[in-house]
C-alpha positions as semicolon CSV with decimal commas, in nm:
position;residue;x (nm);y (nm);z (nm)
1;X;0,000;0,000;0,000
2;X;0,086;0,365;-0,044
3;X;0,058;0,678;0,180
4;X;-0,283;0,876;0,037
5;X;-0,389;1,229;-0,008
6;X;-0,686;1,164;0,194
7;X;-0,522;0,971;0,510
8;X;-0,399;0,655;0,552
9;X;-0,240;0,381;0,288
10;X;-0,400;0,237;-0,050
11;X;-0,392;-0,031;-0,273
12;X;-0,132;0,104;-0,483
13;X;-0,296;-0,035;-0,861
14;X;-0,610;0,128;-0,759
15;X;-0,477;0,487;-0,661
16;X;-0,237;0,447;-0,995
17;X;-0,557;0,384;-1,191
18;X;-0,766;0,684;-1,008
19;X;-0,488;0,884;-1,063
20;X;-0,473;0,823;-1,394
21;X;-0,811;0,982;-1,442
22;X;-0,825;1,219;-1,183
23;X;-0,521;1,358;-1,312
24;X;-0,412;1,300;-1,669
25;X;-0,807;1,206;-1,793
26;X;-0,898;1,568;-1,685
27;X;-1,134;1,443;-1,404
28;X;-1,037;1,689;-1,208
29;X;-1,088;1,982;-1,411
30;X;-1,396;1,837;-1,507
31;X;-1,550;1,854;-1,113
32;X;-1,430;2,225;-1,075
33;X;-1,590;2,305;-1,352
34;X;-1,907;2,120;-1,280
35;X;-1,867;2,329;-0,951
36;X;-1,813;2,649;-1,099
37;X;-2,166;2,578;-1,286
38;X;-2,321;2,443;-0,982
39;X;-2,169;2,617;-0,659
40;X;-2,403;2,480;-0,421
41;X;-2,486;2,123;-0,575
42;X;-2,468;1,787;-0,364
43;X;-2,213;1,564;-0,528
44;X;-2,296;1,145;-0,524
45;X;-2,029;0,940;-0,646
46;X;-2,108;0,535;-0,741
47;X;-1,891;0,257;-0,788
48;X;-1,894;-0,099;-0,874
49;X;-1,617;-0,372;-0,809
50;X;-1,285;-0,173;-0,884
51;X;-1,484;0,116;-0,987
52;X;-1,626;0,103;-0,616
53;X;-1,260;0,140;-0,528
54;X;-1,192;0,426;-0,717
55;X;-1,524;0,604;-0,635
56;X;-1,423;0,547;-0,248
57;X;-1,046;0,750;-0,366
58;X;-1,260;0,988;-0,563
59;X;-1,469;1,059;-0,246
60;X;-1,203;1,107;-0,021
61;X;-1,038;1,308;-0,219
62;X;-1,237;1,522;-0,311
63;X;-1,304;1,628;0,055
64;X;-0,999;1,615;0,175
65;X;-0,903;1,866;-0,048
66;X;-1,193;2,080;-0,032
67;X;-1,379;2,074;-0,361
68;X;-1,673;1,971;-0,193
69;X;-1,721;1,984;0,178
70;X;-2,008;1,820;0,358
71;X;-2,218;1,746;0,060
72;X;-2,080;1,387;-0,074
73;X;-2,336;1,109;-0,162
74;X;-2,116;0,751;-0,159
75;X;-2,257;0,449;-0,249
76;X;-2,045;0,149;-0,400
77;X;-2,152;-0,189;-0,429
78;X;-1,944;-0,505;-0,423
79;X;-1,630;-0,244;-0,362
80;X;-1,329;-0,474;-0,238
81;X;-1,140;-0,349;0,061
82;X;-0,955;-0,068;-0,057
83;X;-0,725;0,098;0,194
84;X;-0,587;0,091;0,568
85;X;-0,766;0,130;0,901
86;X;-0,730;0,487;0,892
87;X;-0,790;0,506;0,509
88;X;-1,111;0,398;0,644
89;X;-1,182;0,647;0,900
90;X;-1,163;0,917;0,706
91;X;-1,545;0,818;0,598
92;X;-1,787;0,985;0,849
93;X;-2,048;1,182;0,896
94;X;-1,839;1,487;0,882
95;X;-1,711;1,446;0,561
96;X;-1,984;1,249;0,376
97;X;-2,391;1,288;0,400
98;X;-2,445;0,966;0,318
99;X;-2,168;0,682;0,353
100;X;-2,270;0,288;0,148
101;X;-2,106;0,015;0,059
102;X;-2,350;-0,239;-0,098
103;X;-2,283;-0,612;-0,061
104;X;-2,469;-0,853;-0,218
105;X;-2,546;-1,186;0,020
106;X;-2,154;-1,379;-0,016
107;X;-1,972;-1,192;-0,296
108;X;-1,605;-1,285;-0,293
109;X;-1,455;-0,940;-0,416
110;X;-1,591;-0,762;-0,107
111;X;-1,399;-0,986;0,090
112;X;-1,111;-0,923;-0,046
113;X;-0,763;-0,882;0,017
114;X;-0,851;-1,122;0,323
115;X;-0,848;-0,879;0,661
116;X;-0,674;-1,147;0,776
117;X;-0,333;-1,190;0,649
118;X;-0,317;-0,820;0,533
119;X;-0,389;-0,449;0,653
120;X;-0,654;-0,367;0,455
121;X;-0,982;-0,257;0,646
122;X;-1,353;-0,143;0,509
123;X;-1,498;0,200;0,510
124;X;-1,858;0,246;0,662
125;X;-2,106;0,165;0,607
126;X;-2,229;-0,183;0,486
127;X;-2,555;-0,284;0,343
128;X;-2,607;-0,626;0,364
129;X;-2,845;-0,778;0,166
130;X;-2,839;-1,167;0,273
131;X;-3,051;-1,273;-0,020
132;X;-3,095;-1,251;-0,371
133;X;-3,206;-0,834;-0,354
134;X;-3,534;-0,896;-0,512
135;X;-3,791;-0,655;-0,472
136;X;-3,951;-0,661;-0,080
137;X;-3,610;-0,839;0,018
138;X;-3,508;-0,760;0,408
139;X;-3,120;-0,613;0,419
140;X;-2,937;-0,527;0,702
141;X;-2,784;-0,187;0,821
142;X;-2,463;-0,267;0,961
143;X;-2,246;-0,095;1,257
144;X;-2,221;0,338;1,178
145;X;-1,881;0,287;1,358
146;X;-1,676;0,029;1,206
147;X;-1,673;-0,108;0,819
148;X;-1,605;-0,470;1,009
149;X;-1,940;-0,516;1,141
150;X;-1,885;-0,943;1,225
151;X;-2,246;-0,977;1,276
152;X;-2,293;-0,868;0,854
153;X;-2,128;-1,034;0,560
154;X;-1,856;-1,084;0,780
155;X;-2,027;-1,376;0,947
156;X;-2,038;-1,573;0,659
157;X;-1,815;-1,839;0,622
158;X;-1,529;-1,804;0,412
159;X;-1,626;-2,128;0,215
160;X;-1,937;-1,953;0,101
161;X;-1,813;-1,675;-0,082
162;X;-1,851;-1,644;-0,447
163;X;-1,817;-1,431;-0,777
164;X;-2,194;-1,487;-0,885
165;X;-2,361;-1,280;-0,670
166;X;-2,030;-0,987;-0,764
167;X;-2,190;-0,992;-1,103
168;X;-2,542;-0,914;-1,047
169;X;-2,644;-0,650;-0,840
170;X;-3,053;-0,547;-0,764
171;X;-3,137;-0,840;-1,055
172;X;-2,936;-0,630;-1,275
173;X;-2,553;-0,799;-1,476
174;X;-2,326;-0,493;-1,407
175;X;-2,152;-0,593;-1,685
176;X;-2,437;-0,516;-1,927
177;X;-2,661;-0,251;-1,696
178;X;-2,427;0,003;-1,717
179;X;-2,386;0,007;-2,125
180;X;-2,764;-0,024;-2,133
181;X;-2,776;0,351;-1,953
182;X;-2,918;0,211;-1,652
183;X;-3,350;0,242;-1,795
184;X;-3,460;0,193;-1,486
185;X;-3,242;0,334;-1,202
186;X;-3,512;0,609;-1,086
187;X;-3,789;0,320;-1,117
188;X;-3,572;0,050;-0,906
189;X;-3,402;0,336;-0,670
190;X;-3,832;0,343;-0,563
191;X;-3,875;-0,009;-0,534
192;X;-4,012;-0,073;-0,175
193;X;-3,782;-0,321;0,056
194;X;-3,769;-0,414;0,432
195;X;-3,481;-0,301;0,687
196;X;-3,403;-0,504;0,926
197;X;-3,795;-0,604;0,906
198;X;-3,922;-0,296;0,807
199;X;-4,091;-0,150;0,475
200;X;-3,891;0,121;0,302
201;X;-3,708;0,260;0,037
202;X;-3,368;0,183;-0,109
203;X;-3,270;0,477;-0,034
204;X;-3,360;0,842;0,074
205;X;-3,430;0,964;-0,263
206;X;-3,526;1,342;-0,081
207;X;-3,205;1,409;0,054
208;X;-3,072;1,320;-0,354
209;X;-3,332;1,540;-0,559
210;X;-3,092;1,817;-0,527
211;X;-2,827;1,677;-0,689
212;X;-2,691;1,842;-1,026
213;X;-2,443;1,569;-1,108
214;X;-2,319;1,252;-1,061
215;X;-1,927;1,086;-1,089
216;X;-2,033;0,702;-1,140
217;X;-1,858;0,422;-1,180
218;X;-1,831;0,029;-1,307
219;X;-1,455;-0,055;-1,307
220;X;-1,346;0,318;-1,417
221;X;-1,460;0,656;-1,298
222;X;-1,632;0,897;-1,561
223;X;-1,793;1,222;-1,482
224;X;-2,137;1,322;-1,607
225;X;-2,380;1,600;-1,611
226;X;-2,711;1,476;-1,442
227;X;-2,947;1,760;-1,372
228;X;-3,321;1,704;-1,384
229;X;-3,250;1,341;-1,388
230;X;-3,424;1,291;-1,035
């Protein structure tokens, strides 16, 4: 791992990658202008897999060096670990108004590298869904406090884990939802589910109405103009 902007240590091919668009892409440039146009827009940033990763770096970084301060939207799903214990801690309520990191039931790649032999630590917080995320399906918010919650997909054993439920996400194959355009985000962002027993939405879709653009992500980071998408 190597020392990072935004605290801590990362995996050093992911920050080379982010880097790589953050800096010589033009990403960068890209958010301050976005900012210039929209001083006092909310900012959400989505990732999947690697590009869970690199949204994570893109989050961070952003904060940490100021471009957008307490109004970061974070969501990633099947994001491996990505950084240190204190790579980790930099994701709280102070910096971020909303901190997730999807997992779907016993995918692998959000296990991995293994906690065990290795210093790499999750980010809050997890979103367990411990079934097949249909529509109505019960998941499971995990500990504010510490991206290790053992009672979430942490409790599964090891033996269980697989790359199946890394590829599909919600019903949806990342690897074909995201060249599709995503037709029915709004529509499946709505969908009713149960927490921890409990009808709700996905997601507070009030506190992201505001937003005037998102940074997504499926195994790279690309910016793009969003308004009056919500």
């Amino acid at each position: 791992m190597v020392p990072f902007v935004g605290g801590g240590k990362v995996n050093k091919q992911f920050l080379d990658a982010f880097n790589n668009i953050w800096i010589n892409a033009g990403m960068k440039d890209d958010i301050l202008t976005l900012k210039n146009k929209n001083p006092h827009s909310n900012i959400a940033i989505v990732g999947h897999s690697t590009g869970g990763a690199m949204a994570s770096l893109a989050a961070l970084t952003i904060s940490a060096t100021g471009i957008f301060k307490d109004s970061i939207f974070i969501i990633t799903f099947g994001e491996p670990r990505t950084g240190d214990k204190n790579f980790a801690s930099g994701f709280t309520s102070t910096n971020f108004v909303i901190s997730y990191r999807v997992v779907h039931n016993a995918d692998i790649v959000s296990h991995l590298p293994s906690i065990n032999d290795s210093n790499y630590y999750h980010h809050i917080s997890e979103m367990w869904w411990p079934n097949n995320m249909a529509n109505g399906d019960n998941y499971i918010k995990c500990s504010k406090y510490d991206g290790e919650d053992p009672k979430c997909s942490n409790s599964l054993d090891v033996s269980k884990l697989n790359f199946d439920d890394h590829k599909v996400y919600f019903g949806r194959k990342f690897s074909e939802y995201g060249i599709s355009g995503c037709p029915d985000l709004i529509t499946s962002m709505n969908d009713g589910v149960k927490v921890n027993g409990k009808s709700q939405k996905k997601f507070d879709l009030n506190s992201l109405k505001n937003l005037s653009f998102f940074i997504s992500a499926r195994n790279t980071v690309f910016v793009t103009e969003a308004k009056n998408r919500l």
